[in-house]
C-alpha positions in Angstrom: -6.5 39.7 -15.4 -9.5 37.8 -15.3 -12.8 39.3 -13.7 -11.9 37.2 -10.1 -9.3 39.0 -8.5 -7.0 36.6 -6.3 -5.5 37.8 -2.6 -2.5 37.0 -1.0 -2.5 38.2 3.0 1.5 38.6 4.4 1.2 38.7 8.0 -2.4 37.0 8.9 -2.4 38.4 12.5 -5.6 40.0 13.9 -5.7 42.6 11.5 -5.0 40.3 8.1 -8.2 38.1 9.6 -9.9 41.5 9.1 -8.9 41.7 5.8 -9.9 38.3 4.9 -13.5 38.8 6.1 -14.1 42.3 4.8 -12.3 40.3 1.2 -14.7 37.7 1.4 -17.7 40.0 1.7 -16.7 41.5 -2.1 -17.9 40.0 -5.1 -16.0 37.9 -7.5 -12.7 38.0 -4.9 -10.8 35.0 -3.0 -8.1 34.8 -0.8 -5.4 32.2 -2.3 -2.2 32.7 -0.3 -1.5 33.6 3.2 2.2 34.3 4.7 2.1 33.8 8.6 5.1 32.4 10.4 3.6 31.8 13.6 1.8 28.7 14.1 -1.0 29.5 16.3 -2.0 32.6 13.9 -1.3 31.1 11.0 -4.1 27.7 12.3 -6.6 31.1 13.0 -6.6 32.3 9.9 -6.0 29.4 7.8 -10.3 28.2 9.4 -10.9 30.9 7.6 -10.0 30.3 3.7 -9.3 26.1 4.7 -8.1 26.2 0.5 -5.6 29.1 0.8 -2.4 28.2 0.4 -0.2 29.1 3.4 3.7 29.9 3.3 5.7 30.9 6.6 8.2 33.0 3.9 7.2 36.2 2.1 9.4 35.9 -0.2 7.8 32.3 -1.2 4.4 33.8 -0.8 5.6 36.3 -3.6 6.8 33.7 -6.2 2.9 32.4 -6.0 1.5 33.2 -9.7 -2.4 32.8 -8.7 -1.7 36.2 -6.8 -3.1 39.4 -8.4 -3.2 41.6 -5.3 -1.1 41.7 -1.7 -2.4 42.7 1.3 0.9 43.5 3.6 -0.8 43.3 7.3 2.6 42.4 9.3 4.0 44.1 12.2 5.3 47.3 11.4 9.0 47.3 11.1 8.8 44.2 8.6 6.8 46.7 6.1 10.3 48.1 4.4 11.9 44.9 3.5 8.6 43.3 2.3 7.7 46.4 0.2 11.1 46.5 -1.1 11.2 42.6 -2.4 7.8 43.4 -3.9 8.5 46.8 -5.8 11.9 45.8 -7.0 10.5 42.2 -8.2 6.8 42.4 -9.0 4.2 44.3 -11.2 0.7 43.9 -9.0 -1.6 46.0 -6.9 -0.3 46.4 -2.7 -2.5 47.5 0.0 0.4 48.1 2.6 -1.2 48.5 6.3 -0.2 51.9 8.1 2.3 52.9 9.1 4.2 52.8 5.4 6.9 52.2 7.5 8.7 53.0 10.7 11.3 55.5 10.1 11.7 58.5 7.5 14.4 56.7 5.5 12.4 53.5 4.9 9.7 55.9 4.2 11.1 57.5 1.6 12.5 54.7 0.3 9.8 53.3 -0.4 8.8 56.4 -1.9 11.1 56.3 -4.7 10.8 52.5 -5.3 7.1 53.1 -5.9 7.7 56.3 -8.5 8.2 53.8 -11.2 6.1 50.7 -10.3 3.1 50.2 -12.5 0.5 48.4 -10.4 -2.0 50.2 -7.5 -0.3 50.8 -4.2 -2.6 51.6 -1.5 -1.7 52.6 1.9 -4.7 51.2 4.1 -5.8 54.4 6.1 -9.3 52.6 7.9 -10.3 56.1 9.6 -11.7 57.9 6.1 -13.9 55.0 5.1 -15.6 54.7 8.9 -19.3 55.2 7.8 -19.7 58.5 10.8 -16.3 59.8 10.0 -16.5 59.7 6.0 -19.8 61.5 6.0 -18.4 64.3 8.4 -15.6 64.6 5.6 -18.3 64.6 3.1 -20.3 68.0 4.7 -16.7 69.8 5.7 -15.7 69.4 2.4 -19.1 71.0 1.3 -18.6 74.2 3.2 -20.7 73.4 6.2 -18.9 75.3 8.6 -16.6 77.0 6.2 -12.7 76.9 5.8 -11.2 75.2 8.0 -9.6 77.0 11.2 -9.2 74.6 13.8 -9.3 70.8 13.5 -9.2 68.5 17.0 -9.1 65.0 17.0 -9.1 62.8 20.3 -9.1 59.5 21.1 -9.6 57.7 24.7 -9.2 54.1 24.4 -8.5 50.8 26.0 -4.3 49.4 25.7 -2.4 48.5 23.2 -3.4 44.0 22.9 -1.5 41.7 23.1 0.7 40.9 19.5 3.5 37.6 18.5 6.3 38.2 20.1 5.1 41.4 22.2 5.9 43.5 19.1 3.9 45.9 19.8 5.6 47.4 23.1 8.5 48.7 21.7 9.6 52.1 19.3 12.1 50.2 17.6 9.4 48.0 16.2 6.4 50.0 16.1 7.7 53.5 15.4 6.6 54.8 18.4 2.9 54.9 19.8 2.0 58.4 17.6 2.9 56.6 14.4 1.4 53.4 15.1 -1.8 54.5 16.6 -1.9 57.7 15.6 -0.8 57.9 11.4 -4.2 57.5 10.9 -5.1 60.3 12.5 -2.4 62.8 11.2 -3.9 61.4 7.8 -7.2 63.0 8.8 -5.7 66.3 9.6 -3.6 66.6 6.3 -7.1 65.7 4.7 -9.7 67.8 6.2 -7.0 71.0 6.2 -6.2 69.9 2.4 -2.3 70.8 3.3 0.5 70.1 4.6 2.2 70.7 8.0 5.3 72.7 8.8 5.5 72.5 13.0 4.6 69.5 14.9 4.6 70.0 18.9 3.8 67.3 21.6 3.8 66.3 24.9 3.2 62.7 26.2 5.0 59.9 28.3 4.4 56.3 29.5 2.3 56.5 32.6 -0.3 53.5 33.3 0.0 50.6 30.7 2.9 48.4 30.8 4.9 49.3 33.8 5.4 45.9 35.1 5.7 44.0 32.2 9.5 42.9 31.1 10.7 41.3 27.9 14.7 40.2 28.0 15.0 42.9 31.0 13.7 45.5 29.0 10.3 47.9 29.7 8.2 48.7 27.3 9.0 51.9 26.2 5.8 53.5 24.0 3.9 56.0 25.7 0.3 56.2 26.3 -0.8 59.2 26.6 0.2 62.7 24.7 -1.1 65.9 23.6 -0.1 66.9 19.9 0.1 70.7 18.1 0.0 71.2 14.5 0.8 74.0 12.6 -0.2 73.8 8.4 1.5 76.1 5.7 -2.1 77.6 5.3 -2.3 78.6 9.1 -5.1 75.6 9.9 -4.1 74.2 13.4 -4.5 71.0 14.9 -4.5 69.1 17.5 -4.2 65.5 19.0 -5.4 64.1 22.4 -4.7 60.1 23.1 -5.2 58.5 26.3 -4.8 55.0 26.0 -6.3 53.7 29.3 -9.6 55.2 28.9 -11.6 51.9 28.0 -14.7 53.3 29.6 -15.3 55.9 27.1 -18.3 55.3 25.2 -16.8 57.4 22.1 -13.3 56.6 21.2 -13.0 58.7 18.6 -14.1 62.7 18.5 -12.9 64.6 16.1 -14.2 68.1 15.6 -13.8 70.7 12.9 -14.5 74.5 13.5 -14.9 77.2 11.1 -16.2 80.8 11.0 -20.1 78.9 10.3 -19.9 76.6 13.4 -18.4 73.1 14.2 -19.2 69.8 13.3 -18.1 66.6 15.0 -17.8 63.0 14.6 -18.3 60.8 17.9 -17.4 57.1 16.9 -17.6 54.2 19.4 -14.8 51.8 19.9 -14.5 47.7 18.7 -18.1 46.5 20.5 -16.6 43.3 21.2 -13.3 45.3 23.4 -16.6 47.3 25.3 -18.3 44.0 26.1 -15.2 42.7 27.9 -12.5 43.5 31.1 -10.1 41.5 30.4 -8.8 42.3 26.8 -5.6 39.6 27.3 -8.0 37.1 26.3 -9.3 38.1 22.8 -8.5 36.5 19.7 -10.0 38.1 16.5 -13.6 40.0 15.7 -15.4 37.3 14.4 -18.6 35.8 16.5 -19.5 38.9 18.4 -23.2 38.7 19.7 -23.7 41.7 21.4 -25.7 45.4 21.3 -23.4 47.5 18.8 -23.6 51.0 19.8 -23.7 53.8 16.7 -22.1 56.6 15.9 -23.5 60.3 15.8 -22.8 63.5 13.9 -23.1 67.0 15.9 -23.9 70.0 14.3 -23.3 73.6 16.0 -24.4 76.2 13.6 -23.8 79.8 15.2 -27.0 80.8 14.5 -29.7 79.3 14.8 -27.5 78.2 18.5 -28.2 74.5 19.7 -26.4 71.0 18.5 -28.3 68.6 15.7 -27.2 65.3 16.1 -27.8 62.4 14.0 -27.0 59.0 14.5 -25.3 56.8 12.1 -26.0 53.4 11.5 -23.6 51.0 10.4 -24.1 47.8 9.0 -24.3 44.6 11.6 -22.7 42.4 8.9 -20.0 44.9 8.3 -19.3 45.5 12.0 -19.3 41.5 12.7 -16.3 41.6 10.0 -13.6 43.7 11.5 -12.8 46.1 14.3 -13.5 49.5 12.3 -17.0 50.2 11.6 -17.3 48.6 8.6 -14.4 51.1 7.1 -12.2 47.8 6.1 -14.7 46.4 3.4 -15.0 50.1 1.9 -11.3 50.5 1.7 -11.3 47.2 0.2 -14.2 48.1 -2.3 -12.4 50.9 -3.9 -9.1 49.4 -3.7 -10.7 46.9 -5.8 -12.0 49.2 -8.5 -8.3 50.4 -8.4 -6.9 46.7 -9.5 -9.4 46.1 -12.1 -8.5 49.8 -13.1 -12.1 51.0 -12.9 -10.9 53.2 -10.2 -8.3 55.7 -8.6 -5.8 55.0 -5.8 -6.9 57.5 -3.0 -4.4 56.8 -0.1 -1.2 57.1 -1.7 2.9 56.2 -0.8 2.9 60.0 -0.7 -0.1 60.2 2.2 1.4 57.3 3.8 4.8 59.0 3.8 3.5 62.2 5.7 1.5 60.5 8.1 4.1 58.8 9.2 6.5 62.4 9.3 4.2 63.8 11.7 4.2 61.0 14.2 7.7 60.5 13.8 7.9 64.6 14.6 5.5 64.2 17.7 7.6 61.1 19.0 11.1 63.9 18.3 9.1 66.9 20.3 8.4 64.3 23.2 11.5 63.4 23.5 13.4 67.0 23.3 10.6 68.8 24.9 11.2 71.2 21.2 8.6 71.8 19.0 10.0 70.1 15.6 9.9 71.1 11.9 8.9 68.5 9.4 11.4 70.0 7.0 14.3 69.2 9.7 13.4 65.3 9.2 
């Protein structure tokens, strides 16, 4: 491989514009190819690298030789047969978007496909590279307030957008609200408690977001709300609080870890450019926001000396301008690079993607049978 490394993005939706600006902000990278079969996002995205060339077929997208890398940023129930075309017929690097995939067999096979392929395969798991929320990792894993005993995360944020085709409002497609929001989350957890889990219990239900809305007679069916319990091997609980018609939240993210030395916390602030705006039906992608951008803090509570030290963390306005994620895209995509030109390590692997995706799957099960569920019944 040459020094330039070549991307193809399959599904250039909202999120694959993302990738293409956080790609274009690397050195010695280009975006050649881009699969998107719908027309108006496909003309989006296409302003963007005018000299890509643009396919409306995957699998013609894959025969494209001036590819060394795919980015896989499609809705989530097209991730099993994409990945599976790829892995059976191809040797280079994947960054698949989370979830891996929508159900525990596609998951796991896609598992066993990827045992034996000899490119990088990196699932894309934004949330560790945030700026506020990798440095918090950075000082738990440094002992700040010990081991591990109790790990919360919550998140109070505006809808589910709008998506081609309404996608995004059904279970079958999306693998229910706590694996497509939420993966990322579970990822954390596994993470920070450096384990596994063995119980996953939940409560949650459809409440306030798309009540009214009907699509061939049918209602949306994805909840937006829920409370989530996990139990890990080691005896490290968790726990997972979503509201998704909070939009007035200044934090959307706070996620907490507690030892025997104190707590520490990460507050992170939503997409500015959803804040800036009531009506959310109207936005295209993240590009051309002009507005304040609010920062993220760190809390420390130390049991003695009592009394919170917060810090703020800046990101940077360039970085933020590219994506939705506090800058955690062109990180991702930074290291993920040193993985193609094998200078570097894949850290988010099929194996990570797989168990994030258990755990939703588990806290969709427990909703539904109103049963806590363990992950080795799955």
């Amino acid at each position: 491989m040459s020094s330039k490394v070549n991307y193809a993005i399959i599904g250039s939706g909202m999120m694959g514009r993302e990738h293409i600006q956080n790609i274009s902000l690397l050195d010695d990278t280009e975006v050649t190819a881009l699969c998107e079969p719908d027309a108006q996002q496909q003309s989006l995205s296409a302003k963007l690298v005018p000299d890509a060339a643009v396919y409306k077929d995957f699998r013609d997208l894959i025969k494209d030789t001036n590819v060394d890398a795919f980015v896989i940023a499609s809705p989530n129930h097209t991730h099993i047969d994409i990945l599976k075309e790829i892995l059976a017929n191809d040797c280079r690097a994947i960054l698949a978007e989370k979830p891996l995939c929508t159900t525990v067999e596609d998951c796991r096979t896609i598992a066993g496909l990827a045992d034996n392929y000899q490119a990088p395969i990196w699932v894309a798991m934004e949330y560790r590279y945030m700026p506020p929320v990798a440095e918090f990792l950075t000082r738990v894993a440094a002992g700040l307030v010990g081991d591990p005993k109790m790990i919360a995360v919550q998140e109070h944020r505006f809808p589910f957008l709008k998506k081609v085709g309404d996608w995004n409002r059904f279970n079958i497609n999306t693998g229910g609200t706590l694996v497509e929001k939420c993966c990322h989350f579970f990822d954390l957890l596994r993470l920070i408690a450096a384990d596994d889990p063995v119980r996953v219990y939940a409560s949650g239900a459809a409440d306030v977001n798309f009540l009214e809305e009907r699509y061939g007679g049918k209602t949306p069916d994805i909840i937006d709300n829920a409370f989530v319990i996990i139990d890990f091997a080691s005896g490290v609980r968790a726990s997972l609080s979503l509201c998704m018609f909070c939009d007035g939240s200044y934090f959307q993210e706070e996620i907490s870890v507690l030892g025997a030395k104190g707590k520490l916390q990460s507050l992170v602030p939503g997409p500015d450019r959803l804040w800036a705006v009531d009506n959310l039906d109207d936005l295209g992608h993240s590009t051309g926001f002009t507005g304040e951008h609010r920062e993220s803090e760190i809390v420390y509570s130390p049991r003695s000396p009592k009394g919170p030290i917060r810090e703020t963390v800046k990101v940077d306005t360039n970085l933020q301008l590219a994506g939705d994620h506090q800058g955690s895209t062109f990180y991702q995509h930074r290291k993920f690079l040193d993985a193609v030109r094998g200078q570097g390590t894949v850290e988010v692997t099929v194996n990570d993607g797989l168990q994030a995706v258990l755990m939703g799957l588990a806290a969709e099960q427990s909703i539904r049978e109103h049963k806590a569920v363990k992950i080795s019944a799955l």
